[in-house]
N, C-alpha and C positions, 0 to 999 in steps of 0.2 A: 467554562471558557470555550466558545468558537473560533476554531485557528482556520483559516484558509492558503491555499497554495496551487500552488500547478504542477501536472505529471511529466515531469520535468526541468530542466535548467527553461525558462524565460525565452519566449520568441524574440526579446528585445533586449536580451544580457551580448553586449558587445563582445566576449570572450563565451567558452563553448567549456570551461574545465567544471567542475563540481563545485570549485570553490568559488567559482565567478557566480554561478549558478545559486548559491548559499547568500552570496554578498548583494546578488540583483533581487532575488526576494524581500530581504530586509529592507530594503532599499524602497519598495515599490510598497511598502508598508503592509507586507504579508507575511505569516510565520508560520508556513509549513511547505515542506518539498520531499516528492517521491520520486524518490530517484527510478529512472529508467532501466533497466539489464535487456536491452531491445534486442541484440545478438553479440554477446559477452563468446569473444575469442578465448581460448584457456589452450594451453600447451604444459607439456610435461618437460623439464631442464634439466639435465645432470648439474653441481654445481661446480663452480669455476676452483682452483685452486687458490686463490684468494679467498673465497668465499667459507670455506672449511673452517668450523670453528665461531662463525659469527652466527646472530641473528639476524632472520629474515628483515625485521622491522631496518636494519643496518644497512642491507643492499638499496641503491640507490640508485644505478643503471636499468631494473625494471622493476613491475610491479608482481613481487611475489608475494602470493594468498598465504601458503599454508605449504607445509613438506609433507612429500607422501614417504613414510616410513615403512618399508615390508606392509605394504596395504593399510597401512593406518593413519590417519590425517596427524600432522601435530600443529595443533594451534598458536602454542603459546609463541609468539614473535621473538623473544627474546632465547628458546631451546636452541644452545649451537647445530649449526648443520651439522653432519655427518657425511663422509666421501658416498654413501652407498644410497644417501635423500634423493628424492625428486623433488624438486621447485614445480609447483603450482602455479603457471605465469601467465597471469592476465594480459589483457590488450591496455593500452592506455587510454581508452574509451572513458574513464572512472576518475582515474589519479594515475600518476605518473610510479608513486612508490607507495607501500605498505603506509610508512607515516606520514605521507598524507592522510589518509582516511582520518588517524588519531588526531591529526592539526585540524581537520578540516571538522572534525564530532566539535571538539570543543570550542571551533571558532560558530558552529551552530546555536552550539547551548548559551555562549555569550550574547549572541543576537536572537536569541528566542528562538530560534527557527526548530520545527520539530522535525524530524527526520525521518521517511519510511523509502520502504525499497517494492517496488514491481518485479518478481520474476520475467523472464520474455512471457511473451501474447501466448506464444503455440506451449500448451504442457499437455504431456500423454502421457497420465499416470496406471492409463488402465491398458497401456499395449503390453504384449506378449513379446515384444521383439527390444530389439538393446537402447531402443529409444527412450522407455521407458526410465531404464538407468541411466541413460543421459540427461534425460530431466530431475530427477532425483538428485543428479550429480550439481545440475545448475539450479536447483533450491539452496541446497547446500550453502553454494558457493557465493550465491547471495546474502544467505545468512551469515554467513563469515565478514560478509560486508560490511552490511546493518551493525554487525556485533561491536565491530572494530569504531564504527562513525559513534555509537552510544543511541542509538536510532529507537525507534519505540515499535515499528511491526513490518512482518513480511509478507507482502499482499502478493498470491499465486491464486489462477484458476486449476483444475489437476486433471481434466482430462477430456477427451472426444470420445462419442460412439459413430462408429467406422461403418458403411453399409454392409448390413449383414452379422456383423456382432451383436452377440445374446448381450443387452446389457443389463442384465445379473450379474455376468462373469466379467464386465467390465468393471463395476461397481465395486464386484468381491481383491481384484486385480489393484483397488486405485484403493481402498481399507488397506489391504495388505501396504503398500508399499507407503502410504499416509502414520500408520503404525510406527513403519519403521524408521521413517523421518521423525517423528513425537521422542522415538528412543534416541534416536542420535542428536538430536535438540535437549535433551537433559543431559546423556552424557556428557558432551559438549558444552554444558550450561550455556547456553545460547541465549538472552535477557531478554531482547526483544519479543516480541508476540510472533506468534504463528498466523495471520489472517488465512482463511477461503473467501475468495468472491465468488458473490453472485456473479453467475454469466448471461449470455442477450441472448443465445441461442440455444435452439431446441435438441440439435443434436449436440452441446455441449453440454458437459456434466456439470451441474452451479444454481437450480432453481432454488429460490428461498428454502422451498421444503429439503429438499437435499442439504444445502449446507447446515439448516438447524439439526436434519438427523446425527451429524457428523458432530458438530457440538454436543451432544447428547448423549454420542457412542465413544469419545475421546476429551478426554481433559485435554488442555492446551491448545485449545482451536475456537480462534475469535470470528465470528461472522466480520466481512464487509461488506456493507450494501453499496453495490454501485447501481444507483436510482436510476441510471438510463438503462443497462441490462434489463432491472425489476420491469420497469417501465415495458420495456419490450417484448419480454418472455409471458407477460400479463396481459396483450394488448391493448396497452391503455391504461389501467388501471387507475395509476397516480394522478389521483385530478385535486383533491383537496389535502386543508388541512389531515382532518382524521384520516386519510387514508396514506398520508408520513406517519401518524404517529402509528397507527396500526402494525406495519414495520418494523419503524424503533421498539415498539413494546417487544412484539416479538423476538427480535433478537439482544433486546436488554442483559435477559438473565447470564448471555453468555460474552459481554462485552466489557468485564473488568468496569465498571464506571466508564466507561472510554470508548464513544461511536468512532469506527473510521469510516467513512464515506466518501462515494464520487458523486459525481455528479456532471452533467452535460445535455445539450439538447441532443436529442435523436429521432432517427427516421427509423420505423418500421413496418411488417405487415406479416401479416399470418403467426404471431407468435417471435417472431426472427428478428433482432438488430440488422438495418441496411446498414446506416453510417450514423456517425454523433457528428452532431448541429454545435455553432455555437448558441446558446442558451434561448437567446431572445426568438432566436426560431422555434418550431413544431409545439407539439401541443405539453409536452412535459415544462411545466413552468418552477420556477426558484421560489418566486413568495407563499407558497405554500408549506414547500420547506422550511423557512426561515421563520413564520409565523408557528411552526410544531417543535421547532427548536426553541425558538423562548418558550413557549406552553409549558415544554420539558424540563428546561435549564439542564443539559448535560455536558459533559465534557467531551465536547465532538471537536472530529478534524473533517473538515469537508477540501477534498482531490478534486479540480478542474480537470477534467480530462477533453473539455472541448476542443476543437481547433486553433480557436484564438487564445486556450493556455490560460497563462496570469494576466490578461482583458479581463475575461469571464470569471476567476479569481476576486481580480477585484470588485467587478459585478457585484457578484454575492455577498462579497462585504458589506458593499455599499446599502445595498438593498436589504440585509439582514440590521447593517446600524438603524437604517432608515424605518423599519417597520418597527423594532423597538424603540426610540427614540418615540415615535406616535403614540405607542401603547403607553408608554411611560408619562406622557404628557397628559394622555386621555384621562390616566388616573387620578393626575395630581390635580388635574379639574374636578373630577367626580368627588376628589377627596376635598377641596377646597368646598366644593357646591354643597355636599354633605355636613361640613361643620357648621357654615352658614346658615343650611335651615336647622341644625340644633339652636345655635346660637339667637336666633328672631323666635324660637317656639316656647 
């Protein structure tokens, strides 16, 4: 199955919540949505004296993630606060409270809709300074997200080379702390997938070859091809058929049965993403996609990340029905034409 969506709630969803966002997909005959974490506000709460003794999932005046216990996350929504917890309190950018996320997973799974989450753009997995940690901190916290919605993967890029950094020690710096997020992801039991995307640029850490290393060096690490990065960081590259599927093969072995992909037009030059096009522009085209994914048959989600969103979304659909629909026709001619001449011979 090919499921399509947009990276993000709909340019044309008349309400701006997650759950309008969920209801304008299905809606617009699409079934998949990545949610955004564009700049996820997060603050630390002591809890209120009402609150003592309840589960987080119960508070309803904000939206608390998770309690921090003596430095330790506690996940489970239903474990009573304790006077000495910190509340985890998101911004209402997402959902207004914890069960929303739970209403809004399962009012997804009813409308088909699949669910994946974006870390923010900027990740710096490989600095030396507490930034680092704050990234780490906002994977997390996205994950925590995903987990709650019943969502299927967390697509993050993990890091820049700075001018002047050895990137060996940036590389060894973004291992390290990738590591360490794979072990808090199992303890955790965490469900959804771990994605790395591909990145558009050169001094971003994210080339094909890097991210397959990484699969390779770590269990629980799903490639994502975002075809306008590939595209870009390639110069070009992507013109035909086989040179999709050349890709998909490549990153097969580590994709669970299950492509996640973007997609978008883009401008670039010397190696480097300028900006992503909507589709019908620059030289990266869809029908050669769409004709390597029937070739394939796999079970892909293809991410709109163009300007125009769930337009181009639907694009793709259209034009992925549209080219199988011809091949399928094509055959059942060839298959008719074929019994015909047994049948006169």
């Amino acid at each position: 199955m090919i499921r399509f969506g947009p990276a993000g709630i709909p340019l044309s969803c008349k309400g701006r919540t997650l759950q309008d966002g969920v209801e304008d997909v299905h809606n617009l005959s699409l079934n998949a949505l990545e949610v955004q974490m564009v700049r996820p506000m997060y603050e630390m709460k002591d809890p209120d004296d009402d609150e003592i003794g309840k589960g987080f999932r119960d508070i309803s005046d904000y939206f608390v993630l998770c309690l921090d216990r003596d430095g330790e996350l506690v996940t489970d929504p239903d474990e009573p606060i304790e006077e000495t917890d910190g509340l985890i309190v998101l911004g209402d950018d997402i959902v207004q409270r914890y069960s929303d996320l739970e209403m809004i997973g399962d009012m997804a799974k009813w409308l088909d809709v699949s669910l994946s989450i974006h870390t923010p753009y900027y990740m710096d997995l490989g600095s030396d300074s507490d930034l680092a940690g704050k990234c780490v901190e906002s994977i997390q916290n996205s994950a925590l997200i995903l987990n709650a919605l019943g969502g299927d993967i967390l697509v993050t890029s993990l890091g820049v080379y700075k001018e002047g950094q050895d990137r060996e020690e940036v590389d060894d710096t973004i291992r390290a702390n990738l590591e360490y997020l794979l072990d808090w992801w199992s303890d955790y039991k965490i469900k959804p997938r771990f994605g790395v995307e591909i990145t558009g640029q050169q001094d971003v850490f994210g080339s094909l070859d890097q991210v397959l290393d990484l699969c390779k060096d770590f269990d629980g690490i799903t490639p994502v091809v975002n075809f306008s990065h590939h595209h870009s960081r390639t110069n070009g590259s992507l013109l035909d058929m086989e040179d999709f599927i050349d890709v998909l093969e490549e990153v097969s072995p580590y994709c669970d049965g299950r492509f996640h992909l973007a997609f978008a037009g883009v401008e670039y030059a010397d190696g480097d993403e300028k900006r992503l096009t909507p589709i019908k522009k620059g030289d990266l085209k869809f029908d050669p996609l769409a004709e390597a994914l029937i070739d394939m048959k796999p079970n892909a989600t293809v991410i709109s990340t163009s300007p125009l969103l769930e337009h181009d979304a639907m694009y793709m659909r259209i034009i992925h029905e549209r080219i199988l629909s011809r091949k399928v026709s094509k055959m059942l001619k060839d298959k008719k034409k074929s019994e015909g001449s047994e049948a006169s011979a």
